[in-house]
PDB file of N, CA, C and O in Angstrom, chain B, residues numbered from 101:
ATOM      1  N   UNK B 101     181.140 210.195 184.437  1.00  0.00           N
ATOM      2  CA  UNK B 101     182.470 210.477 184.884  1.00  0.00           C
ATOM      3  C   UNK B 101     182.563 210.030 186.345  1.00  0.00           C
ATOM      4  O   UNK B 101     181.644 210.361 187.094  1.00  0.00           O
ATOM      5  N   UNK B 102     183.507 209.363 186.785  1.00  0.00           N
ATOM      6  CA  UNK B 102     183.990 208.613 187.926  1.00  0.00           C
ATOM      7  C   UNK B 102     184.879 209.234 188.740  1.00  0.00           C
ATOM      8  O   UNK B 102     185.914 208.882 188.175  1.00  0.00           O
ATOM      9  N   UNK B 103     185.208 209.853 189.589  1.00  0.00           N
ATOM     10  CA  UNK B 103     186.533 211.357 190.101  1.00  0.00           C
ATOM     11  C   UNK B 103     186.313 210.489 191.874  1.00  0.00           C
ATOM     12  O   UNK B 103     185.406 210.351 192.694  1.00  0.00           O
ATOM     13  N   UNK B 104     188.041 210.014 191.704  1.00  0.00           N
ATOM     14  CA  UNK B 104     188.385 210.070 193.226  1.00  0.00           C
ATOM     15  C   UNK B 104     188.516 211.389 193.956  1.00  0.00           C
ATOM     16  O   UNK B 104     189.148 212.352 193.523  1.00  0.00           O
ATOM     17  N   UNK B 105     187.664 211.330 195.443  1.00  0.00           N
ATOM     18  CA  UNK B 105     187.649 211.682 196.551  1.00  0.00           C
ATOM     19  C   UNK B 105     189.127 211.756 197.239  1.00  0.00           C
ATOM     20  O   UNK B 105     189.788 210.747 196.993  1.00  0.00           O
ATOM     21  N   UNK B 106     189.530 212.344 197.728  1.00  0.00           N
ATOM     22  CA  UNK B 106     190.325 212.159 199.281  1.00  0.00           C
ATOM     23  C   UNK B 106     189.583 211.484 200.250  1.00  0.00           C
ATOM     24  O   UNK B 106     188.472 211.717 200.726  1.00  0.00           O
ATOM     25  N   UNK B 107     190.647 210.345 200.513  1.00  0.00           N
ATOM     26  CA  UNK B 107     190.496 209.158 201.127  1.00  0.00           C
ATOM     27  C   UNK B 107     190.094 207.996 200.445  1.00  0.00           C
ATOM     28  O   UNK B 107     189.782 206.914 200.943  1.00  0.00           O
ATOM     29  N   UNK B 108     190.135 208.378 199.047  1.00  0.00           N
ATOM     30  CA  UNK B 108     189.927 206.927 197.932  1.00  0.00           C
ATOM     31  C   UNK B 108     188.477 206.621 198.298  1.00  0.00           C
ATOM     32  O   UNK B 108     188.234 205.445 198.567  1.00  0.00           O
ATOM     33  N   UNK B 109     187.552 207.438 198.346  1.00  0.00           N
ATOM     34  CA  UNK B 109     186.389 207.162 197.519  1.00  0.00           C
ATOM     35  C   UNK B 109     186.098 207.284 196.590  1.00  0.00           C
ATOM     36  O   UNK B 109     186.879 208.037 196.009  1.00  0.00           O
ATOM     37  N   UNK B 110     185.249 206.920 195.925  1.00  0.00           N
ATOM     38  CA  UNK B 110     184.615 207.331 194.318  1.00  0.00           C
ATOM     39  C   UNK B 110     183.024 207.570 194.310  1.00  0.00           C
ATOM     40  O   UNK B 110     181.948 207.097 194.676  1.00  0.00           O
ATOM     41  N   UNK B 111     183.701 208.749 193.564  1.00  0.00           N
ATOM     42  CA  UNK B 111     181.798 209.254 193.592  1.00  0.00           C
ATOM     43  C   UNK B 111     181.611 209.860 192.336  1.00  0.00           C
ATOM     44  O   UNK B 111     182.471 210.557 191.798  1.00  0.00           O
ATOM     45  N   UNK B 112     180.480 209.603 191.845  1.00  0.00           N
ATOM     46  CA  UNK B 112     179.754 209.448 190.304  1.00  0.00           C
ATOM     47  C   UNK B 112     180.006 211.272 189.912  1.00  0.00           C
ATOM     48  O   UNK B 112     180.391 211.998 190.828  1.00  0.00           O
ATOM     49  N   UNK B 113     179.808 211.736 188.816  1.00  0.00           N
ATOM     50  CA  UNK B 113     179.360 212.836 188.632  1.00  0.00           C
ATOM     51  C   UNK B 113     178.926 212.927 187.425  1.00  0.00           C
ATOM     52  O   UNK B 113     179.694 212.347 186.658  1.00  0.00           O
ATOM     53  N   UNK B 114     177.869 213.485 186.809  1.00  0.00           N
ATOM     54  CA  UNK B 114     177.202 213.011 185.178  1.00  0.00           C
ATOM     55  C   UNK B 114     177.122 214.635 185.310  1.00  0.00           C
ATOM     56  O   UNK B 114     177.420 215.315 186.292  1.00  0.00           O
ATOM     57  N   UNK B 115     176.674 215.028 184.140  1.00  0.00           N
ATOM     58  CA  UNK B 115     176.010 216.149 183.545  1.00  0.00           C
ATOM     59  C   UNK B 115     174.983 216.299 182.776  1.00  0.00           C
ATOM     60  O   UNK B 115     175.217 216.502 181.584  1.00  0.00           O
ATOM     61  N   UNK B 116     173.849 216.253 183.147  1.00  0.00           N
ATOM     62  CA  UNK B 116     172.988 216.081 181.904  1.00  0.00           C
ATOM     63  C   UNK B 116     171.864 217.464 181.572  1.00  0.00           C
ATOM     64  O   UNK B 116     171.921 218.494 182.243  1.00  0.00           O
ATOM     65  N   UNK B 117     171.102 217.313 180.698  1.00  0.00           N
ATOM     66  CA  UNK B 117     170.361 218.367 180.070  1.00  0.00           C
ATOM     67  C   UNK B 117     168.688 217.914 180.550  1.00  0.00           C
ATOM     68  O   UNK B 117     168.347 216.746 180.367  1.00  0.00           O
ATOM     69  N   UNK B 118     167.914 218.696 181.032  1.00  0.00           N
ATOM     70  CA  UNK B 118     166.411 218.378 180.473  1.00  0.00           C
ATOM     71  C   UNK B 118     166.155 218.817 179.094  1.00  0.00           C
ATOM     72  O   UNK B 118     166.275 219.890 178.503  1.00  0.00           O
ATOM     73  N   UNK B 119     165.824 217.815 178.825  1.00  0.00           N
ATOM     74  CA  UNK B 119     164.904 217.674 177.947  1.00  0.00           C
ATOM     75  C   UNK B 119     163.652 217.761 177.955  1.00  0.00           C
ATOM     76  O   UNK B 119     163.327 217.970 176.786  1.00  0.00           O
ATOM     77  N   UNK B 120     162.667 217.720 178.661  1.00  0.00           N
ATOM     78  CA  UNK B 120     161.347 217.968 178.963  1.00  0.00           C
ATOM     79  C   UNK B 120     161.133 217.759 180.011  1.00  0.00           C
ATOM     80  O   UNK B 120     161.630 216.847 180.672  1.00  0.00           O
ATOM     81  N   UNK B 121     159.966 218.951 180.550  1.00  0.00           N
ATOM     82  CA  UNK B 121     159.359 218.539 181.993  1.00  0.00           C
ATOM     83  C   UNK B 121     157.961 218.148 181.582  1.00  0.00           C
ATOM     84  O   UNK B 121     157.474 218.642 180.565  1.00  0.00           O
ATOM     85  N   UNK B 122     157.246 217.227 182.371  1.00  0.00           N
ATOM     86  CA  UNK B 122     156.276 216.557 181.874  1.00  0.00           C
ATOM     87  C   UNK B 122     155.388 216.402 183.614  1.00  0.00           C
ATOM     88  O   UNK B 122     155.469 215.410 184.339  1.00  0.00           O
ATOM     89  N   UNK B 123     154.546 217.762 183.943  1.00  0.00           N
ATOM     90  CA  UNK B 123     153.667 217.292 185.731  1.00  0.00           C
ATOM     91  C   UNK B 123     155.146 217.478 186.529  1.00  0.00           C
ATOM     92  O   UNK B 123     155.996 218.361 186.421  1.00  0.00           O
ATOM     93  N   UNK B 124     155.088 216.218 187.413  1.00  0.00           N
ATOM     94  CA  UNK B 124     155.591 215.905 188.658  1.00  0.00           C
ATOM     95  C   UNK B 124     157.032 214.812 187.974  1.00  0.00           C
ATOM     96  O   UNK B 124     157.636 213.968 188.636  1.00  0.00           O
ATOM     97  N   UNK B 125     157.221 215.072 186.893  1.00  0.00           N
ATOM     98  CA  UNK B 125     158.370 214.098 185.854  1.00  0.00           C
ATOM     99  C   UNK B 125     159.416 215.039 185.382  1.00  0.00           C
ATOM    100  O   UNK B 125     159.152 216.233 185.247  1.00  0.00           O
ATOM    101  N   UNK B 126     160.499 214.592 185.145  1.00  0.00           N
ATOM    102  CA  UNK B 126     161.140 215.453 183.783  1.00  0.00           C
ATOM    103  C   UNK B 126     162.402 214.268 183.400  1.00  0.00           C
ATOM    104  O   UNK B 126     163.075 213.488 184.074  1.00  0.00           O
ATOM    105  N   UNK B 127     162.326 214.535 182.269  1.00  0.00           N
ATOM    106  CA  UNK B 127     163.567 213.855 181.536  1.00  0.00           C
ATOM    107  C   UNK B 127     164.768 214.424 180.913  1.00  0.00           C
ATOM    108  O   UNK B 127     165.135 215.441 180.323  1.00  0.00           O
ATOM    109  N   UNK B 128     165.237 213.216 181.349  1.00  0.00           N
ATOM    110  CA  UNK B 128     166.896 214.204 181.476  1.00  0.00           C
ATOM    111  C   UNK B 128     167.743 213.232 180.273  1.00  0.00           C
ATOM    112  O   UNK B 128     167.432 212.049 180.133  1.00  0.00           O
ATOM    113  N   UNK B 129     168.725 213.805 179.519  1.00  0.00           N
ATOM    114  CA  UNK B 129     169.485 212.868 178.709  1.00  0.00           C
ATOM    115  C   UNK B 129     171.194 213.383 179.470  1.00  0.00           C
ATOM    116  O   UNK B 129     171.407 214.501 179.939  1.00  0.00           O
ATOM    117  N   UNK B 130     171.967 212.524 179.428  1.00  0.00           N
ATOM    118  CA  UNK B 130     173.143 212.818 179.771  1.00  0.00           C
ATOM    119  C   UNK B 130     174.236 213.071 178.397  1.00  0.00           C
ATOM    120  O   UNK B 130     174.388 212.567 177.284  1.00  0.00           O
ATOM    121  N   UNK B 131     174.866 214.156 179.203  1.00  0.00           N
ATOM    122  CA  UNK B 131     175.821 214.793 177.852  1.00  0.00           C
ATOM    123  C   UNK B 131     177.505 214.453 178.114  1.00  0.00           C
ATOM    124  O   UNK B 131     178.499 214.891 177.535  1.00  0.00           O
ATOM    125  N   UNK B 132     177.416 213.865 178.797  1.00  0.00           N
ATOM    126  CA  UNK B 132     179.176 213.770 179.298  1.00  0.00           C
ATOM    127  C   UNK B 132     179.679 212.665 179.340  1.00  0.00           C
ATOM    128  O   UNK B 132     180.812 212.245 179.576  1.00  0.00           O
ATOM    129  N   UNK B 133     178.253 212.003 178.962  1.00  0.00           N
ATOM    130  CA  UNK B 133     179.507 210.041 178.467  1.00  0.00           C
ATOM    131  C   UNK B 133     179.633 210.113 176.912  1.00  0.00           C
ATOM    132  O   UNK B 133     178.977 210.890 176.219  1.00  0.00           O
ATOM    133  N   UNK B 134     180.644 209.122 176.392  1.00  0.00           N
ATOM    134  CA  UNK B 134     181.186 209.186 175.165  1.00  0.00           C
ATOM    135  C   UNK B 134     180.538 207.942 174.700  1.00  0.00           C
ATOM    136  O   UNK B 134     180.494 207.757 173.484  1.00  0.00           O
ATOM    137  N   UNK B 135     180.083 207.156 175.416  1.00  0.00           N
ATOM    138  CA  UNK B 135     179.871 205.641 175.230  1.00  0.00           C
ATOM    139  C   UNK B 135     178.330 205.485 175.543  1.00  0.00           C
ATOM    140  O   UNK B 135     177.689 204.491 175.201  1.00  0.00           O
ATOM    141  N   UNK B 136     177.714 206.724 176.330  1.00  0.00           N
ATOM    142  CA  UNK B 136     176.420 206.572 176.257  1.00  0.00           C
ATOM    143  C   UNK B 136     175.471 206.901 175.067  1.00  0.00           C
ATOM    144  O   UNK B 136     175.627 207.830 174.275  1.00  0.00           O
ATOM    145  N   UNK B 137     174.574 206.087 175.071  1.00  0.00           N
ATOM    146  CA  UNK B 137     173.126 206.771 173.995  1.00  0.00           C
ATOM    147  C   UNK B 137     172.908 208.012 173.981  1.00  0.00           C
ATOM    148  O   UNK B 137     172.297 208.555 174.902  1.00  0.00           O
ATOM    149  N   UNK B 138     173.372 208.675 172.928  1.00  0.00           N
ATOM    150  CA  UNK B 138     172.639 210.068 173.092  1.00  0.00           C
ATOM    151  C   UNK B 138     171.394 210.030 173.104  1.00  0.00           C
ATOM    152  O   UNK B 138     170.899 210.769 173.955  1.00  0.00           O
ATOM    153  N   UNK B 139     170.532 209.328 172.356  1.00  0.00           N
ATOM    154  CA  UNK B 139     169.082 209.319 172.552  1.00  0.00           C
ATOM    155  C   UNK B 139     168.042 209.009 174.055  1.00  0.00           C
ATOM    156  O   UNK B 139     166.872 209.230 174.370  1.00  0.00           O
ATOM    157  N   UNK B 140     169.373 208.313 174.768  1.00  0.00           N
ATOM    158  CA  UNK B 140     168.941 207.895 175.537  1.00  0.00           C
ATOM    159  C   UNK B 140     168.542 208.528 177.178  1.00  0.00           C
ATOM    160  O   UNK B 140     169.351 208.672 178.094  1.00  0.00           O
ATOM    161  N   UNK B 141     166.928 208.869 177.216  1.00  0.00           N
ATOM    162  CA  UNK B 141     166.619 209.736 178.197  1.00  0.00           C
ATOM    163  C   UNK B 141     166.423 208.690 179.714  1.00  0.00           C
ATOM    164  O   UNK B 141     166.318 207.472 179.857  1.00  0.00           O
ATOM    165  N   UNK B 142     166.437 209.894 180.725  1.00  0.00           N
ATOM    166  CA  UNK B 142     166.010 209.363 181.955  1.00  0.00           C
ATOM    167  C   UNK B 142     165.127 209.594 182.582  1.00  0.00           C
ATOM    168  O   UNK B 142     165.399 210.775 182.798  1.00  0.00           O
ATOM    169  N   UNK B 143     164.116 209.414 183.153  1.00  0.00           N
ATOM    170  CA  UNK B 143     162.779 209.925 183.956  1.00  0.00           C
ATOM    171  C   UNK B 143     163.553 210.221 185.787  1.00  0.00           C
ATOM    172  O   UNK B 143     164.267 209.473 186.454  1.00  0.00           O
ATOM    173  N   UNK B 144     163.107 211.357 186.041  1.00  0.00           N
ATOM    174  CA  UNK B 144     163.585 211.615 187.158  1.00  0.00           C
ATOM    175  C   UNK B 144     162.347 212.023 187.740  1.00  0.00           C
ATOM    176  O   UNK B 144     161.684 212.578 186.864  1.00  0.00           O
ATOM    177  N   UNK B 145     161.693 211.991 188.917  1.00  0.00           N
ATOM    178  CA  UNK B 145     161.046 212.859 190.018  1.00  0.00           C
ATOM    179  C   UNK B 145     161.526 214.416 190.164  1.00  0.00           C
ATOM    180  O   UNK B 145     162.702 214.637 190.455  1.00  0.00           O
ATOM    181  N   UNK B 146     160.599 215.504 189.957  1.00  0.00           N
ATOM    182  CA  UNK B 146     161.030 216.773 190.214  1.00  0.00           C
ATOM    183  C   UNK B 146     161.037 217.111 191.499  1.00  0.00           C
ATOM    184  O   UNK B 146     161.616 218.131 191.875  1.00  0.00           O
ATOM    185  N   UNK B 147     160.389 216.291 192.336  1.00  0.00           N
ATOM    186  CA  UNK B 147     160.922 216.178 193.931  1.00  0.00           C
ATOM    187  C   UNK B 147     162.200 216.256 194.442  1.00  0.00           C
ATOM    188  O   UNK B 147     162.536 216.636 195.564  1.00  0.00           O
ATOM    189  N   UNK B 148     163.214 215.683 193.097  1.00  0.00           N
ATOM    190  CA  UNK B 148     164.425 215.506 193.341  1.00  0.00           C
ATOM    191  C   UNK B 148     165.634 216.513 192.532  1.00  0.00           C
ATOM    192  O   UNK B 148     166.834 216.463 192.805  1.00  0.00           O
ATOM    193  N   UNK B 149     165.128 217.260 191.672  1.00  0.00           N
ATOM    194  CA  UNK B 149     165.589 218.089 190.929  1.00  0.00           C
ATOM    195  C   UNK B 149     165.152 220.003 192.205  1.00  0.00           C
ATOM    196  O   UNK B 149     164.338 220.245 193.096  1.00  0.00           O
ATOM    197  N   UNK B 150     166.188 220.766 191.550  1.00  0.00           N
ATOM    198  CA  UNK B 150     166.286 222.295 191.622  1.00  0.00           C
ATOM    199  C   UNK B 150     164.301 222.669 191.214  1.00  0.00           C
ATOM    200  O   UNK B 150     163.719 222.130 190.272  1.00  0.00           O
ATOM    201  N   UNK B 151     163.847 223.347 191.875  1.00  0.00           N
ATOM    202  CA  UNK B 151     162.819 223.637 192.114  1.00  0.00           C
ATOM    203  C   UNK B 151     162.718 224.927 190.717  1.00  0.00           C
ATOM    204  O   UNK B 151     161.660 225.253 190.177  1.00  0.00           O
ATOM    205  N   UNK B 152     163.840 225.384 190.433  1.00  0.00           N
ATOM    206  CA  UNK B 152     163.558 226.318 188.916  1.00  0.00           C
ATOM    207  C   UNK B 152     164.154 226.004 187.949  1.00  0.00           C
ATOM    208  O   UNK B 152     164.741 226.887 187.323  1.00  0.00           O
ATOM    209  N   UNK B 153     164.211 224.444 187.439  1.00  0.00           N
ATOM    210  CA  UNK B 153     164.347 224.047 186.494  1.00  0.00           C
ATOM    211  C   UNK B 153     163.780 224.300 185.243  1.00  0.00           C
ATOM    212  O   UNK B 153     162.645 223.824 185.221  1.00  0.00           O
ATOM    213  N   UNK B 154     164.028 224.749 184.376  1.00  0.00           N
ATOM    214  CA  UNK B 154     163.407 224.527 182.691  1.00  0.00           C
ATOM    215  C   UNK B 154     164.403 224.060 181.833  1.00  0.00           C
ATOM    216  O   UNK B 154     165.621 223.883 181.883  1.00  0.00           O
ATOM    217  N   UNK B 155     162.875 223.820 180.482  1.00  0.00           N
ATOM    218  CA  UNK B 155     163.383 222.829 179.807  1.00  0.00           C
ATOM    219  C   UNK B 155     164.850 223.249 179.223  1.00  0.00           C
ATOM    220  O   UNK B 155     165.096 224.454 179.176  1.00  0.00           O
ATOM    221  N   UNK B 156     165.605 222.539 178.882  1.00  0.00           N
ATOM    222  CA  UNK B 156     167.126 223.270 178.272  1.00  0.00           C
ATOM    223  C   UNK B 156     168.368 223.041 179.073  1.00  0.00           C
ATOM    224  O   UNK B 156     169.486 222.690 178.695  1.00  0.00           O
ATOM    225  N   UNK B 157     167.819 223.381 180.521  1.00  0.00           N
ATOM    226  CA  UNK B 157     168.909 223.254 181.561  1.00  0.00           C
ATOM    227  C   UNK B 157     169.919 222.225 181.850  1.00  0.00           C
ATOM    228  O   UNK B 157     169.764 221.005 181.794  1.00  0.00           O
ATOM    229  N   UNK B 158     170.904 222.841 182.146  1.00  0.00           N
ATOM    230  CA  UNK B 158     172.096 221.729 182.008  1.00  0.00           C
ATOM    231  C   UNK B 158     172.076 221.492 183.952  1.00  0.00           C
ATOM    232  O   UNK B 158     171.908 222.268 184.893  1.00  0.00           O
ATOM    233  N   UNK B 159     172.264 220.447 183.869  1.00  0.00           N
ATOM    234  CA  UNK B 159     172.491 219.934 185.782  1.00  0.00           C
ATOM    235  C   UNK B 159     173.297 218.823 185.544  1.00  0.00           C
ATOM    236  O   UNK B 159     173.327 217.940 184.688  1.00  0.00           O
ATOM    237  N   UNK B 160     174.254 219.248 187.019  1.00  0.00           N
ATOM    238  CA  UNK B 160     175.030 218.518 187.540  1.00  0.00           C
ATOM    239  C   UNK B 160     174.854 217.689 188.343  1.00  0.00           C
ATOM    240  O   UNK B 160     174.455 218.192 189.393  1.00  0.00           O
ATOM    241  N   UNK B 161     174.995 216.167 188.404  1.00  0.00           N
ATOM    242  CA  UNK B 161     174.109 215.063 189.496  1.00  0.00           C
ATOM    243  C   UNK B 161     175.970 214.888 189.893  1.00  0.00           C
ATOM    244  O   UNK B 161     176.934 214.556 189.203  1.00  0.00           O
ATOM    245  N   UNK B 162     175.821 215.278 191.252  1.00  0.00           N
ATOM    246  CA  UNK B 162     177.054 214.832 192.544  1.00  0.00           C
ATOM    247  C   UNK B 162     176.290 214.795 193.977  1.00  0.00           C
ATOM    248  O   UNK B 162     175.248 215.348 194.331  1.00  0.00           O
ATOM    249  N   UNK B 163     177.038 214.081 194.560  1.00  0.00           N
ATOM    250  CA  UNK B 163     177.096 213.487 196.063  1.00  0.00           C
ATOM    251  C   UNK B 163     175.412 213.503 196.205  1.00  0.00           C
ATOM    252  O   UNK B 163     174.907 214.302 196.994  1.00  0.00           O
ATOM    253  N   UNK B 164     174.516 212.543 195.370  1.00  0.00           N
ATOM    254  CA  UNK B 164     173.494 212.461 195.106  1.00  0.00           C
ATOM    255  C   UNK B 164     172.246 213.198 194.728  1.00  0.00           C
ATOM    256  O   UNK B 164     171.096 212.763 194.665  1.00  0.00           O
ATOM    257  N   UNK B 165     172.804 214.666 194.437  1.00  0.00           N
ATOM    258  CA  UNK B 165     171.591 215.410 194.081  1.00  0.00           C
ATOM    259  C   UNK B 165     172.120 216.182 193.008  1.00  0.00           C
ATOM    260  O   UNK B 165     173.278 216.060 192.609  1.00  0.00           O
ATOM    261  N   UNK B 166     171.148 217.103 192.463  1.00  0.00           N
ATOM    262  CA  UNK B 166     171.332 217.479 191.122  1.00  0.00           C
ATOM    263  C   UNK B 166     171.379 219.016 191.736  1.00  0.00           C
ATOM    264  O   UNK B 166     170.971 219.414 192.828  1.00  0.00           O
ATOM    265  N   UNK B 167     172.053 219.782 190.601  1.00  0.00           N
ATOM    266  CA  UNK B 167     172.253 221.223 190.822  1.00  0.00           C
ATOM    267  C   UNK B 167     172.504 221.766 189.326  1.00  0.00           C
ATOM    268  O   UNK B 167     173.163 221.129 188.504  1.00  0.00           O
ATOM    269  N   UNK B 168     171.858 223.116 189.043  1.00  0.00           N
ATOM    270  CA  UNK B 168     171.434 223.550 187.521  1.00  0.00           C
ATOM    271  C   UNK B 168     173.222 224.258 187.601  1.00  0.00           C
ATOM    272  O   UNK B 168     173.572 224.980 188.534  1.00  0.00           O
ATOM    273  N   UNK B 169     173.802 224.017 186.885  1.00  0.00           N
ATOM    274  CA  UNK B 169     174.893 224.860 186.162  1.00  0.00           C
ATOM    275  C   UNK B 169     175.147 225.397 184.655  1.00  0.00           C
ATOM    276  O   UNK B 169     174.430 225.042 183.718  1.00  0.00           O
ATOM    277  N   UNK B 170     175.958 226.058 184.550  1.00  0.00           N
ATOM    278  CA  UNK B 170     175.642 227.220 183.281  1.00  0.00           C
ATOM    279  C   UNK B 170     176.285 226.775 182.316  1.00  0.00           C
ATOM    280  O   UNK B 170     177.175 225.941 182.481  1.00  0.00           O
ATOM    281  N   UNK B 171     175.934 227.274 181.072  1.00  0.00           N
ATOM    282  CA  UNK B 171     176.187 226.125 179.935  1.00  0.00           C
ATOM    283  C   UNK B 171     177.640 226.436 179.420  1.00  0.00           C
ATOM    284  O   UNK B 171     178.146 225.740 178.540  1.00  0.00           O
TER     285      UNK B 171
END
């Protein structure tokens, strides 16, 4: 999903689910495109994810970082 800013920027916003944490990894599939692969997962760094993530969790990726929100 694509959502103008005030002042006509554009900035991304996805929603996606883990699907598995795997070490210092976790994979994420996105649930909010219509046109995307559902099968289709992402490998993220947990460096870069909410520090109490588990598997199941739904997160919100805006203004470049991810944040766990409720289902």
């Amino acid at each position: 999903m694509i959502r103008q800013k005030k002042g006509g920027k554009i900035m991304l916003t996805c929603i996606y689910v883990v699907e598995k944490i795997d070490g210092d990894y976790a994979e994420l599939r996105r649930v909010d495109a219509l046109k995307h692969d559902p099968e289709e997962t992402k490998t993220v760094a947990r460096a870069l994810l909410p520090g109490d993530i588990m598997e199941g969790n739904k997160l919100l990726y805006e203004n470049l970082q991810y944040r766990i929100i409720a289902d």
